[in-house]
ROROLUM-457137 format. One record per residue (C-alpha): residue number from 1; residue in one letter; x, y, z. Coordinates in nm, 4 decimals, padded with zeros to 6 digits. Example, Ala and Ser with C-alpha at 12.3 -4.5 7.8 and 13.67 -1.06 7.14 Angstrom:
BEGIN
SITE   seq   type          X          Y          Z
SITE     1      A    01.2300   -00.4500    00.7800
SITE     2      S    01.3670   -00.1060    00.7140
***
This chain:
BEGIN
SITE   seq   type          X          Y          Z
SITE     1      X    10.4222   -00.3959    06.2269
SITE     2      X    10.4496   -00.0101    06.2404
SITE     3      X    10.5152   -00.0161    06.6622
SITE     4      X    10.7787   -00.2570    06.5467
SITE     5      X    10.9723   -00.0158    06.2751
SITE     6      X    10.9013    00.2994    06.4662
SITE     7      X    11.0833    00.0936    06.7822
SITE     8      X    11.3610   -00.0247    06.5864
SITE     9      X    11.4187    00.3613    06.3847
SITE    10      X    11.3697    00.4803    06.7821
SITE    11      X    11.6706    00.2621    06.9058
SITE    12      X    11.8655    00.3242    06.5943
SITE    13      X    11.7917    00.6878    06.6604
SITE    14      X    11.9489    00.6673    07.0102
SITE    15      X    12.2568    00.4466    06.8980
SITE    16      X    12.3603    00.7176    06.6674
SITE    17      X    12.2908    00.9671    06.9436
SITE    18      X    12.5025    00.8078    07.2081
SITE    19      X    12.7754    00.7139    06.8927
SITE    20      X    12.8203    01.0267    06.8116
SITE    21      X    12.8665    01.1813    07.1408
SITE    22      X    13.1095    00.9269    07.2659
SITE    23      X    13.2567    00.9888    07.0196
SITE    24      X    13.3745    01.3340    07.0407
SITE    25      X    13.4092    01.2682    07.4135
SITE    26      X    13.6685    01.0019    07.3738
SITE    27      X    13.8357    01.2019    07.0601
SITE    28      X    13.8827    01.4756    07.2810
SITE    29      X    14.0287    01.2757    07.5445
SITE    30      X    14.2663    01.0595    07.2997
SITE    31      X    14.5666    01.3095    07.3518
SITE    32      X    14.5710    01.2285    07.7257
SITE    33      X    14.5360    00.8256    07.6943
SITE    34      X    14.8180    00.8869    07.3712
SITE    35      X    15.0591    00.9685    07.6326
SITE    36      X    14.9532    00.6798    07.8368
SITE    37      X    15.0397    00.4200    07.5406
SITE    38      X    15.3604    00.5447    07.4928
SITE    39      X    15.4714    00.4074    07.7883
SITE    40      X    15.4199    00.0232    07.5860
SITE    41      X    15.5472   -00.1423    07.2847
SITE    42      X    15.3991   -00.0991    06.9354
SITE    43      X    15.1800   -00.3522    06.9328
SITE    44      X    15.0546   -00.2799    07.3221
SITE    45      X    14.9329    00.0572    07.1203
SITE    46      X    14.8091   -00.0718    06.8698
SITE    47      X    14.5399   -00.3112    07.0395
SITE    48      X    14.4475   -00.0851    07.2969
SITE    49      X    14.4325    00.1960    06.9928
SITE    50      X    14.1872    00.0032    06.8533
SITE    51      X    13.9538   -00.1034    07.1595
SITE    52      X    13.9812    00.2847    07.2207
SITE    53      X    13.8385    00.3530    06.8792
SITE    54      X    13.5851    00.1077    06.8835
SITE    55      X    13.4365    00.1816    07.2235
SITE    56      X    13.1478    00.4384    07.0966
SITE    57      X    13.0091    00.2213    06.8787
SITE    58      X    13.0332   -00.0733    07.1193
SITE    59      X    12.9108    00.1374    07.4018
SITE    60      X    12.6107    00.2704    07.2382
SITE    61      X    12.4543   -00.0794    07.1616
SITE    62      X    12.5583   -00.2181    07.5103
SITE    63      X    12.4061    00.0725    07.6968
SITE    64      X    12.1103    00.0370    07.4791
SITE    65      X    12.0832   -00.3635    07.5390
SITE    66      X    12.1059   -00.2803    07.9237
SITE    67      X    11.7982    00.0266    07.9032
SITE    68      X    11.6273   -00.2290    07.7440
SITE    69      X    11.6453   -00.4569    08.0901
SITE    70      X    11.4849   -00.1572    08.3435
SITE    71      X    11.6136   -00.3534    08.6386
SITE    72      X    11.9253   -00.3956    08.5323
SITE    73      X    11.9529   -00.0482    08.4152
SITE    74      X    11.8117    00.1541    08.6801
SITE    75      X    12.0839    00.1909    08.9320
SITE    76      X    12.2742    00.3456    08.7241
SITE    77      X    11.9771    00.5708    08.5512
SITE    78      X    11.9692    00.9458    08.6551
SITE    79      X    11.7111    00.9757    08.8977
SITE    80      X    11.3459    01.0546    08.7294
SITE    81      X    10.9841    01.0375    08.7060
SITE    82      X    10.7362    01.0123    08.4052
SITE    83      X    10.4322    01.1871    08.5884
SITE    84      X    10.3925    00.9720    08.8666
SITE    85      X    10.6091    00.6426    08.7678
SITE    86      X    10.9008    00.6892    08.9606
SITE    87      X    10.9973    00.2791    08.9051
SITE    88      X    11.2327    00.1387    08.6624
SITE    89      X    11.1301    00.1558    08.2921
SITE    90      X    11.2470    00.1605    07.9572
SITE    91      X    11.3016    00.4365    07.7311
SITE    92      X    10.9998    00.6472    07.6737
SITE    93      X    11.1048    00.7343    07.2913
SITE    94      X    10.7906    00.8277    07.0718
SITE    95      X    10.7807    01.0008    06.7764
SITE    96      X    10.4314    01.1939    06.8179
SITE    97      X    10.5587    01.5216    06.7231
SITE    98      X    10.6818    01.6082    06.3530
SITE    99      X    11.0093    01.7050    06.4638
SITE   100      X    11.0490    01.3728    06.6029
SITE   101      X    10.9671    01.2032    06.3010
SITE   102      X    11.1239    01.3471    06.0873
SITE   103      X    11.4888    01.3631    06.3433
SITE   104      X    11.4497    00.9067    06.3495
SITE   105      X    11.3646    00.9229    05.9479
SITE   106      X    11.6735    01.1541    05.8519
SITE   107      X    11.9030    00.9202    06.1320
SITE   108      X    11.7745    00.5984    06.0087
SITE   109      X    11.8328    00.7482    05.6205
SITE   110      X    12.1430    00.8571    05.7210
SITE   111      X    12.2620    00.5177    05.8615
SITE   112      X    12.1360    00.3218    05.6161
SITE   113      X    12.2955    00.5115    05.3553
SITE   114      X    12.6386    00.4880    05.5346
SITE   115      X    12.5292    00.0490    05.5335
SITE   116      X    12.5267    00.0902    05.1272
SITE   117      X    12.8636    00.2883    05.1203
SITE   118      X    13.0649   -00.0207    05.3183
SITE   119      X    12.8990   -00.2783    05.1134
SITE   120      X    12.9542   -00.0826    04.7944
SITE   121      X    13.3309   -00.0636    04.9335
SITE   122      X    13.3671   -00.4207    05.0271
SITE   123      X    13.2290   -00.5103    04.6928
SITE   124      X    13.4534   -00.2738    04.4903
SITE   125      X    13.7532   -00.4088    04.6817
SITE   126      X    13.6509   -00.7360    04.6336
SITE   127      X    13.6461   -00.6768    04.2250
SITE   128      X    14.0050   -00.5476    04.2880
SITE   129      X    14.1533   -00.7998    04.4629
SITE   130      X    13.9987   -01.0741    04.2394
SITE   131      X    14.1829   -00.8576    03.9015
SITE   132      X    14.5130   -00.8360    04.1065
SITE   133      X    14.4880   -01.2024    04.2014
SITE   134      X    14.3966   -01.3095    03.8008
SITE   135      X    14.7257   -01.1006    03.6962
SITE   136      X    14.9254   -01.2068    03.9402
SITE   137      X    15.0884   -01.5557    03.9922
SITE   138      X    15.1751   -01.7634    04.3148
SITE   139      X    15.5503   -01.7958    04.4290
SITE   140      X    15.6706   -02.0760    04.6534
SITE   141      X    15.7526   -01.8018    04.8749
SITE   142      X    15.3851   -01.7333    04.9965
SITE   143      X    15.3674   -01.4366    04.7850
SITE   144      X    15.2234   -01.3293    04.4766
SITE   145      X    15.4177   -01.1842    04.1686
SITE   146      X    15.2630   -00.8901    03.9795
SITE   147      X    15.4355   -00.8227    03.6089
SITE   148      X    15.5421   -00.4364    03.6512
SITE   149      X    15.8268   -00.2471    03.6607
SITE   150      X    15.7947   -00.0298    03.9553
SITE   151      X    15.9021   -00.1262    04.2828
SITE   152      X    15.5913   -00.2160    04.4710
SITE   153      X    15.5362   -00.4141    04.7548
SITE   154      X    15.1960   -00.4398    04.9354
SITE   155      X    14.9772   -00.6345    05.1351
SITE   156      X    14.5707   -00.6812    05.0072
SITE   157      X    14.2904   -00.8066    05.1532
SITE   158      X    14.0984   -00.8055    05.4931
SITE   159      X    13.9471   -01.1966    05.5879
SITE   160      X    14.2346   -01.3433    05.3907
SITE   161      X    14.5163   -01.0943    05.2948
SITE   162      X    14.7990   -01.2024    05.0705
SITE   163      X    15.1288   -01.0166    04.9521
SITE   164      X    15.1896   -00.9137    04.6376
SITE   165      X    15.5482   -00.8101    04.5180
SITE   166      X    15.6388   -00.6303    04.1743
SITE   167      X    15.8975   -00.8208    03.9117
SITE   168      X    16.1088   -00.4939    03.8594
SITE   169      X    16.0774   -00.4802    04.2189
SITE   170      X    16.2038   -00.8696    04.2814
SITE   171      X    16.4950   -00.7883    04.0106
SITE   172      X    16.6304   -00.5202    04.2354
SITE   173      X    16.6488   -00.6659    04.5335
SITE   174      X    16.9737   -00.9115    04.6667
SITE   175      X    16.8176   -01.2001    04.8411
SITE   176      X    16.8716   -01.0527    05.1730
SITE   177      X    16.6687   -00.7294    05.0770
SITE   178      X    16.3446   -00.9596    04.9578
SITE   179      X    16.3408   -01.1285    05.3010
SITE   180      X    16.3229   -00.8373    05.4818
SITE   181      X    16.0481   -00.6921    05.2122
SITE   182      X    15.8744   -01.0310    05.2669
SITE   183      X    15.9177   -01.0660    05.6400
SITE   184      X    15.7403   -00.7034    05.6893
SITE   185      X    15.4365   -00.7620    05.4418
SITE   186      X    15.3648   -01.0919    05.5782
SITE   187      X    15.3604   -00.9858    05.9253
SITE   188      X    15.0891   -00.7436    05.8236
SITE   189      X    14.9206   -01.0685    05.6621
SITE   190      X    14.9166   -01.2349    06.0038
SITE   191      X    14.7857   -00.9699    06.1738
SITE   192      X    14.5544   -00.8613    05.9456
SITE   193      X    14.6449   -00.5143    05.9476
SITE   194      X    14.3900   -00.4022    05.6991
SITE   195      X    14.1053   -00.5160    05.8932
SITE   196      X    14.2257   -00.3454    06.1709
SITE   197      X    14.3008   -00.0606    05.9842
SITE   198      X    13.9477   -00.0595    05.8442
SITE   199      X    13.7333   -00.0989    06.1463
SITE   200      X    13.9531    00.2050    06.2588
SITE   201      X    13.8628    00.3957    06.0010
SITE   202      X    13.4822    00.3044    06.0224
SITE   203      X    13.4699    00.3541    06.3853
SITE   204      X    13.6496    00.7407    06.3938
SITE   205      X    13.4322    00.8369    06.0946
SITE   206      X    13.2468    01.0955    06.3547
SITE   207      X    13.5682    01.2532    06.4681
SITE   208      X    13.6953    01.5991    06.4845
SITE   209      X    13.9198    01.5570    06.1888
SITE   210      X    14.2423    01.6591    06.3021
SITE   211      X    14.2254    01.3870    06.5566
SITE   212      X    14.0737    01.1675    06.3638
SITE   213      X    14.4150    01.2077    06.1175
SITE   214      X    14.6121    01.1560    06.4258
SITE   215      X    14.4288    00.8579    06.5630
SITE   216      X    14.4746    00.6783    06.2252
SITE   217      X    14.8155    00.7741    06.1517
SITE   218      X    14.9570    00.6550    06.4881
SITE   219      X    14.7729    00.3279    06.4649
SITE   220      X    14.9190    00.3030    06.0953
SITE   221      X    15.2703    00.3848    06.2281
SITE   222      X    15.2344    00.1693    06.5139
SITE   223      X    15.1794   -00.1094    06.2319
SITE   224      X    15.4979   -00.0344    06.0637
SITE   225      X    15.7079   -00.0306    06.3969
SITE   226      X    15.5564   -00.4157    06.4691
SITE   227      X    15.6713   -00.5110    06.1108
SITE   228      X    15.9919   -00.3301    06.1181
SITE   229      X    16.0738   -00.5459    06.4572
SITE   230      X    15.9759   -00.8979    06.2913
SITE   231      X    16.2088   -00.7971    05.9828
SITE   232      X    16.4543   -00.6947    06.1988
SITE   233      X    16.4628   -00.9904    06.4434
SITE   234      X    16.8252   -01.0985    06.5122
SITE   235      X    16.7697   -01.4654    06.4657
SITE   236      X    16.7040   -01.4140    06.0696
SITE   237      X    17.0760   -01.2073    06.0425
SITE   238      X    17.2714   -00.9757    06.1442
SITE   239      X    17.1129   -00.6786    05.9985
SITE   240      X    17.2396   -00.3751    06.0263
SITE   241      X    16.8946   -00.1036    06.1486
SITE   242      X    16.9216    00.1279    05.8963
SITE   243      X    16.9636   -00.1737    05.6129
SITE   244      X    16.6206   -00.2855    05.7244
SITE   245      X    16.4650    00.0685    05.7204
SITE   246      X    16.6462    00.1896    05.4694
SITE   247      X    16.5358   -00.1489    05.2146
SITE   248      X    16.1723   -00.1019    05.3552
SITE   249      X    16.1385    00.2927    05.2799
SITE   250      X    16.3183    00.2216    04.9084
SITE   251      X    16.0862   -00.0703    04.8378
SITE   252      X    15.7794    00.1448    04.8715
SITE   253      X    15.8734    00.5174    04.8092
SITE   254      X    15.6917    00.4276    04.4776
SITE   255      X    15.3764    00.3105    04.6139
SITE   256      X    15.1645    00.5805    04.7488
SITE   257      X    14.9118    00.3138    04.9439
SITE   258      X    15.2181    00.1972    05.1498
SITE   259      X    15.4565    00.3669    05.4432
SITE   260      X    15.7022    00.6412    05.2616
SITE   261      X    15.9120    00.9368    05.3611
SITE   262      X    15.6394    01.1227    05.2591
SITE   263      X    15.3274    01.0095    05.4993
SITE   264      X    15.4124    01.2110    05.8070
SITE   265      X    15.6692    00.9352    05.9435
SITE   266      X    16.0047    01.0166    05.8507
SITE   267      X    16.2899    00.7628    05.7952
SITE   268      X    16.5151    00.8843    06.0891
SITE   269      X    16.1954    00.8030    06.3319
SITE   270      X    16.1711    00.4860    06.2250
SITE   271      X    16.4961    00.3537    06.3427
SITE   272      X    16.4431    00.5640    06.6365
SITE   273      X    16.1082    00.3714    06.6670
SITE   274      X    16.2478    00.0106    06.6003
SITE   275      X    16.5704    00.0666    06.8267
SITE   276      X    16.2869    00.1190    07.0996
SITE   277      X    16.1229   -00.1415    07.0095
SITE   278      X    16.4215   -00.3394    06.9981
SITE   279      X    16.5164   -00.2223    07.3470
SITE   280      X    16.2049   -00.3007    07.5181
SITE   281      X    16.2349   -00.6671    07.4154
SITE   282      X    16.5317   -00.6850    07.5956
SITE   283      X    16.3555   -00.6236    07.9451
SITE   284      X    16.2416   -00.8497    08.1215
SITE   285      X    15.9278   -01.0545    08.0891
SITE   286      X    15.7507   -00.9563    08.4239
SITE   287      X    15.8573   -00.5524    08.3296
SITE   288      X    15.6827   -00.5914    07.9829
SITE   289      X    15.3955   -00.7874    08.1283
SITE   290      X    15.3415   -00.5419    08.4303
SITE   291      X    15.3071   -00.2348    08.1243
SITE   292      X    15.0483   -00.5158    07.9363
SITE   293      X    14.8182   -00.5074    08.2865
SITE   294      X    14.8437   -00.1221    08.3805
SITE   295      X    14.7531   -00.0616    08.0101
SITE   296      X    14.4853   -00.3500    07.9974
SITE   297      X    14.3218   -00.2296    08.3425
SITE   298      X    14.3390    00.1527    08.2015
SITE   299      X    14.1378    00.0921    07.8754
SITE   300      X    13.8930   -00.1332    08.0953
SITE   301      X    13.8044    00.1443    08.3137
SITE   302      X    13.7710    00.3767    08.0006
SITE   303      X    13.4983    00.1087    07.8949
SITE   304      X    13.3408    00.1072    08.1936
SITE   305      X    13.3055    00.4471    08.2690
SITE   306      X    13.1840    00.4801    07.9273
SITE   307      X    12.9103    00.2525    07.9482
SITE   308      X    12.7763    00.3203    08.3025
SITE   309      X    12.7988    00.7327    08.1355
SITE   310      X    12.6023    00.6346    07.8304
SITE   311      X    12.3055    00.4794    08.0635
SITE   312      X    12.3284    00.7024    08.2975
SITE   313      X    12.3089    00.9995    08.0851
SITE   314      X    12.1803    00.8383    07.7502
SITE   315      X    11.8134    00.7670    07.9306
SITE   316      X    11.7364    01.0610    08.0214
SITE   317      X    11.8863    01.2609    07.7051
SITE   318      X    11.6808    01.0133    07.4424
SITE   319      X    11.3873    01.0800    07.6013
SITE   320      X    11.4258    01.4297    07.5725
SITE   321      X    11.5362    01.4429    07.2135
SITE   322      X    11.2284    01.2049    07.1260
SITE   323      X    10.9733    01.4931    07.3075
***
């Protein structure tokens, strides 16, 4: 039983090892592969933002599965010997030493206590949504209607999100202005932008802050641009860019936990941002599909590289730290 929990606080040991120094790796690459998204549409970024994000975490337990398999791993190991063993094997992690011990203890602490702060989130949120969703009532128009006489508009929820609209907000608005405002929060429904949005946040938690600010800000823009475009889509009007922008930015220049002047993302760039987005669905299908590929094949080879780094450098490093 006690081989068993000093493997498992061994391999959680090395996860957060290789997690954390992906991590910086790949935050201090993320202005470079920035300029390679802009080259795509909003929502190109955005996915490939994401995979980005989420590749430390992901590589560390793949590289980790893979060590586990010494055949499998061993091309791709750093050359080495333990004494005389020369032959594929996997890692060599003990914790004889105090320092060890004590280095897998405070890691395995350390995680677990990070596993308690999500679930106390989810659980807290949970509580939330369940209050706004018993003071709120249903409206034939897939949204629900929250008595208040701000102008609010927002979109709650991760596994099932659902929109939730103000009544001094609803009395303000001319019919055409609540079906843009509806339009825009339901497209972040669909896509389930908080989820996104969270997993982002989870999976940067380790970066230099400054990027990690940029890194979430651009994939929260890069939301705002994909809604803009659905509520802007010439088959429901003829809608005039800055009507759209400017009914969006009034809606929620109230609401500090939605897009405002005020977060870093001006109005002006927004119409800027939707007229490009705009634009590029006018090319043609084969251009925008050609930019889906390059970007596709770019963030694959990130991946890779990644992984085959974080065996080929990860074995040898873990079994150092665990001397």
């Amino acid at each position: 039983m006690s081989s068993t929990l000093t493997s498992i606080g061994n391999y959680l040991f090395g996860w957060a090892v290789i997690t954390l120094a992906l991590s910086w790796i790949l935050a201090i690459a993320y202005p470079l592969f920035l300029r390679v998204l802009a080259t795509g549409s909003a929502q190109q970024a955005s996915r490939f933002t994401l995979l980005y994000a989420l590749l430390p975490p992901a590589a560390a337990v793949l590289a980790l599965i893979i060590l586990s398999l010494p055949a499998l791993a061993f091309p791709f190991v750093a050359y080495h010997c333990h004494d005389a063993i020369c032959t594929p094997h996997t890692l060599h992690m003990t914790t004889d030493t105090l320092e060890g011990i004590i280095s897998v203890i405070a890691v395995v602490a350390i995680l677990t206590g990070l596993c308690v702060l999500i679930a106390t989130q989810l659980i807290s949120s949970r509580k939330r949504l369940q209050a706004m969703r018993d003071l709120s009532e249903a409206h034939p128009a897939n949204y629900r209607l929250v008595d208040s006489p701000d102008h609010l508009a927002w979109c709650a929820g991760l596994l099932r999100p659902q929109v939730y609209l103000s009544s001094g907000l609803l009395t303000s608005l001319s019919a055409e202005q609540l079906r843009i405002i509806v339009a825009h929060e339901q497209t972040h429904a669909i896509r389930r932008d908080n989820l996104r949005k969270w997993l982002l946040y989870w999976a940067t938690l380790v970066w230099p802050k400054k990027i990690r600010q940029g890194i979430r800000q651009n994939f929260s823009n890069y939301s705002e641009h994909i809604c803009d475009l659905v509520a802007a889509q010439p088959e429901r009007g003829d809608r005039s860019l800055n009507t759209v922008i400017e009914t969006l930015t009034a809606a929620y220049s109230k609401h500090s936990g939605s897009m405002s002047n005020g977060d870093g993302h001006p109005q002006e760039k927004r119409i800027i941002a939707l007229e490009r987005e705009l634009y590029l669905q006018t090319l043609a299908f084969e251009s925008r599909s050609v930019v889906y590929v390059l970007l596709g094949l770019f963030t694959a080879t990130i991946w890779l590289i990644t992984i085959i780094g974080a065996i080929h450098f990860g074995h040898p490093l873990l079994e150092w730290l665990s001397q």
